[in-house]
C-alpha positions as CSV (number, residue, x, y, z in Angstrom):
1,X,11.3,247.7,-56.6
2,X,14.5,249.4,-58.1
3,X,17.5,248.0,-58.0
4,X,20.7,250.0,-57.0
5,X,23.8,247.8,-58.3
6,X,27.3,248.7,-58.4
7,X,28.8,249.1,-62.1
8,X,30.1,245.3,-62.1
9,X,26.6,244.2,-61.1
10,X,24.7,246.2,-63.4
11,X,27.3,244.6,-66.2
12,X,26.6,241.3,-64.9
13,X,22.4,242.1,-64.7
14,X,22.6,243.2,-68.6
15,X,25.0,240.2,-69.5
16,X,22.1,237.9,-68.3
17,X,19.8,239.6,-70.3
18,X,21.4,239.4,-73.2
19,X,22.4,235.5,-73.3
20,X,19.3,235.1,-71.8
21,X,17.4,237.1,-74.7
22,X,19.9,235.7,-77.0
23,X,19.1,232.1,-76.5
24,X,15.6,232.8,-76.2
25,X,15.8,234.0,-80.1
26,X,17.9,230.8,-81.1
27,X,14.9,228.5,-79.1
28,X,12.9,230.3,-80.9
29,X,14.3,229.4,-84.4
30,X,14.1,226.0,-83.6
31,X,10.7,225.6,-82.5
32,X,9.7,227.7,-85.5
33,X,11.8,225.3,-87.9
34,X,11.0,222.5,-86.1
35,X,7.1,222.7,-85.4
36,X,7.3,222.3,-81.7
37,X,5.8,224.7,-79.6
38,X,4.9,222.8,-76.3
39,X,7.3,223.3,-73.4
40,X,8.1,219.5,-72.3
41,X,9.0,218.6,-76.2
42,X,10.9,221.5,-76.8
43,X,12.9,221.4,-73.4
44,X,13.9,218.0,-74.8
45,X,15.0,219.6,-78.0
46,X,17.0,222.6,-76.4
47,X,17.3,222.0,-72.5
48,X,21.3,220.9,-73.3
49,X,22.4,223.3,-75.5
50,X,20.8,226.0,-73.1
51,X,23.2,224.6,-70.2
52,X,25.8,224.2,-72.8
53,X,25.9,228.2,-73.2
54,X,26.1,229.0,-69.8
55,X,22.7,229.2,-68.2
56,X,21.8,227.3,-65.4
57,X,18.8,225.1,-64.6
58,X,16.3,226.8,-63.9
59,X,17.3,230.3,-66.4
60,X,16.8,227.4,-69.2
61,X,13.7,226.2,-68.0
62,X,12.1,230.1,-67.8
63,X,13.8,230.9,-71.5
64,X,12.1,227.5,-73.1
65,X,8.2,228.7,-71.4
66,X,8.6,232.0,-72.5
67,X,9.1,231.4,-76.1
68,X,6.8,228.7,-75.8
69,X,4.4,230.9,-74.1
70,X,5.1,233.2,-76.9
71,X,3.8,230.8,-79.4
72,X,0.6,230.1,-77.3
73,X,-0.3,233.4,-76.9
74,X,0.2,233.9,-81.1
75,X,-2.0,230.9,-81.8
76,X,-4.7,232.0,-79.6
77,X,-4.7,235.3,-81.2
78,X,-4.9,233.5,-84.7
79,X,-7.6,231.2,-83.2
80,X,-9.4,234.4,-82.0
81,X,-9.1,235.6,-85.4
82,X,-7.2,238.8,-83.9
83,X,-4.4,238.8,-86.6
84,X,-7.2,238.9,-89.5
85,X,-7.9,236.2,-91.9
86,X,-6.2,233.1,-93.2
87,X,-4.6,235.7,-95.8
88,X,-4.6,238.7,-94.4
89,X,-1.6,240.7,-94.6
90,X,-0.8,240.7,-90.6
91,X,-1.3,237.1,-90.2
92,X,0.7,236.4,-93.5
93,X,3.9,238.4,-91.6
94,X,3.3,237.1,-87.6
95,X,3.7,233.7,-89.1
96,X,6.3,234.0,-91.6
97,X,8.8,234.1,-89.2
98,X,10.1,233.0,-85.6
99,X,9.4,235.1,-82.6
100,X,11.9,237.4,-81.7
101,X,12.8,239.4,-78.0
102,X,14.6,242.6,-77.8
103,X,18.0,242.3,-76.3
104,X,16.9,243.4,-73.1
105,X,13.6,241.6,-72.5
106,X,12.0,240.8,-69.1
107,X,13.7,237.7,-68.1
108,X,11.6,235.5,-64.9
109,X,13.4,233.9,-62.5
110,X,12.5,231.8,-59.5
111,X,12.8,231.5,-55.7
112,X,15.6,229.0,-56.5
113,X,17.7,232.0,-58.0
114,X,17.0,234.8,-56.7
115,X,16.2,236.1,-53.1
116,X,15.3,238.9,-51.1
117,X,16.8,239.9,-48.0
118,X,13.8,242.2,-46.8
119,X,15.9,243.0,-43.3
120,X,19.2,244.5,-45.4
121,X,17.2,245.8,-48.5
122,X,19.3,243.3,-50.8
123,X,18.7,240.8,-53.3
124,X,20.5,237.5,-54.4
125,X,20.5,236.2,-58.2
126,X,21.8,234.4,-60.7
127,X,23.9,236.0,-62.9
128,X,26.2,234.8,-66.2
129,X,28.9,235.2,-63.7
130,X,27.8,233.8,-61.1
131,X,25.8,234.3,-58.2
132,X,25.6,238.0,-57.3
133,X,24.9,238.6,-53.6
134,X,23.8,242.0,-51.8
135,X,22.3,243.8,-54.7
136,X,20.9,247.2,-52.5
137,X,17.2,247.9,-53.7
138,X,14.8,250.2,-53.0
139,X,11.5,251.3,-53.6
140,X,8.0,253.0,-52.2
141,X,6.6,252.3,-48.8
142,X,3.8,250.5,-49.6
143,X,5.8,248.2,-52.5
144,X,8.4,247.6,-50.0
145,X,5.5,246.6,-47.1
146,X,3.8,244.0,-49.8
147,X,7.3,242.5,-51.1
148,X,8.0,242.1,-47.0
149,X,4.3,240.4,-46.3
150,X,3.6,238.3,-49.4
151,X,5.3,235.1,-50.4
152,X,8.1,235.2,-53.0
153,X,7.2,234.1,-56.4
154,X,8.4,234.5,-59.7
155,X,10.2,237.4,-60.6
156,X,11.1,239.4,-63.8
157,X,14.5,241.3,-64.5
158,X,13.6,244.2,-66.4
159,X,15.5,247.0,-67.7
160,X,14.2,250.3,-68.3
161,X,17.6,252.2,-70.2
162,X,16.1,255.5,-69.3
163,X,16.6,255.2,-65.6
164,X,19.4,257.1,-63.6
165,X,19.9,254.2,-61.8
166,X,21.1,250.8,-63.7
167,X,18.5,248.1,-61.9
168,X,14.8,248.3,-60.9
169,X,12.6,245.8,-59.5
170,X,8.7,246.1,-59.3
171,X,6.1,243.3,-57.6
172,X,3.4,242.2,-59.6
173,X,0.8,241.3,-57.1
174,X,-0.7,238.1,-57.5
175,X,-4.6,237.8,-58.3
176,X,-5.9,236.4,-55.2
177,X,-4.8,238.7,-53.0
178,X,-5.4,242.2,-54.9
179,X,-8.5,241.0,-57.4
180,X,-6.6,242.0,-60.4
181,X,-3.1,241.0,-61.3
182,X,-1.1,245.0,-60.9
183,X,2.4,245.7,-62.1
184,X,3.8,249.1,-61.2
185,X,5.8,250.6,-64.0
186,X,8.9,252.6,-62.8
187,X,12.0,253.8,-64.9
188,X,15.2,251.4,-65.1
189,X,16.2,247.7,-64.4
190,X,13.2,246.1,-62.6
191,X,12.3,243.1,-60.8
192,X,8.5,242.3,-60.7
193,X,7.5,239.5,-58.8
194,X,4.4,237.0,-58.2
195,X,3.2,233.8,-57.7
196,X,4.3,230.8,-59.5
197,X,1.4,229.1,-61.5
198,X,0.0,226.3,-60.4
C-alpha cells in the first residue's frame, strides 16, 4: 500500500523514523556494551530512556525486539557458521561492533498505533508529533481487497526515497493464509503488514 501524505505528514512519517532508527542504534550500543541481547532484560535496561526520548509504549517495545532480533538472527548465523570461522575475517568485523540501522529503516508498529480506515482509504498512526489521522493511501486492487479481508497485524513503515510520492505501505501476507510469507516491493514510504507472532 502506498501512502499519499500531505508535506507536514510526510515530515512527521520521516521524523519517526529517524528517532525511531536513532534509538534503535543507541539500544544497540548498550546491549553490545552490556552483553544483553534478550528482549525482556534489555527492555529493563532501556524501556525508560526510550519513553524518556519521546516514543511511546508500544514504538519502545518494537525498537527493543528489533535490535534484539538483530542480535538473534547474527548469532544464528555464527552458530550456522555462515559468517566463516572463529577467525575469519567476516566474523572478526560482524562482531567487533554493535548493530547499526540506516536512518530510515523499516520501523513495525501495532494495531494499538496505527489503523486502517478501509471505507475512506486512510490510515491512523503514531507519529513523534502525535497522532496523525487520515493519512490517504492507495494501492493495487488485489492488495487493497486482502488489506480489506484479513485481520490487521503488525505493520512496517518503510521508506523507499525514490518514490514520487513521500509514503508507501505494502501487506505482507501472513503464512497461513498464502503458504509462504509474500511482501510486495513498491517505490516510496511503505507500510507492510501481518500477523503478530504468537
Amino acid at each position: 500500500m502506498k501512502l499519499l501524505p500531505t508535506p507536514e505528514q510526510a515530515a512527521a512519517l520521516a521524523a519517526t523514523l529517524s528517532l525511531c532508527n536513532t534509538v534503535a542504534n543507541e539500544v544497540s550500543a548498550v546491549a553490545f556494551t552490556r552483553g544483553v541481547f534478550a528482549r525482556q532484560k534489555l527492555q529493563k535496561l532501556v524501556y525508560a530512556e526510550l519513553k524518556a526520548r519521546g516514543l511511546s509504549a508500544q514504538p519502545a517495545l518494537h525498537v527493543i525486539r528489533k535490535v534484539a532480533d538483530a542480535y538473534t538472527t547474527l548469532h544464528a548465523q555464527i552458530a550456522a557458521g555462515l559468517l566463516g570461522g572463529e577467525h575469519s575475517r567476516r566474523r572478526r568485523k560482524a562482531v567487533s561492533k554493535p548493530i547499526m540501522v540506516r536512518a530510515d529503516a523499516a520501523q513495525p508498529f501495532d494495531d494499538r498505533c496505527l489503523s486502517w480506515q478501509m471505507d475512506a482509504r486512510t490510515v491512523s498512526i503514531w507519529t513523534v508529533h502525535g497522532r496523525l489521522r487520515s493519512i490517504a493511501f492507495t494501492g493495487e486492487p488485489g492488495q487493497l481487497k486482502f488489506l480489506a479481508t484479513h485481520r490487521m497485524g503488525k505493520t512496517d513503515l518503510v521508506h523507499r526515497p525514490n518514490s514520487r510520492a513521500r509514503g508507501d505501505a505494502t501487506p505482507t501476507r501472513h503464512p497461513a493464509a498464502t503458504g509462504s510469507a509474500t511482501r510486495c516491493e513498491r517505490p516510496g514510504s511503505k507500510l507492510s503488514r501481518s500477523r503478530p507472532r504468537s
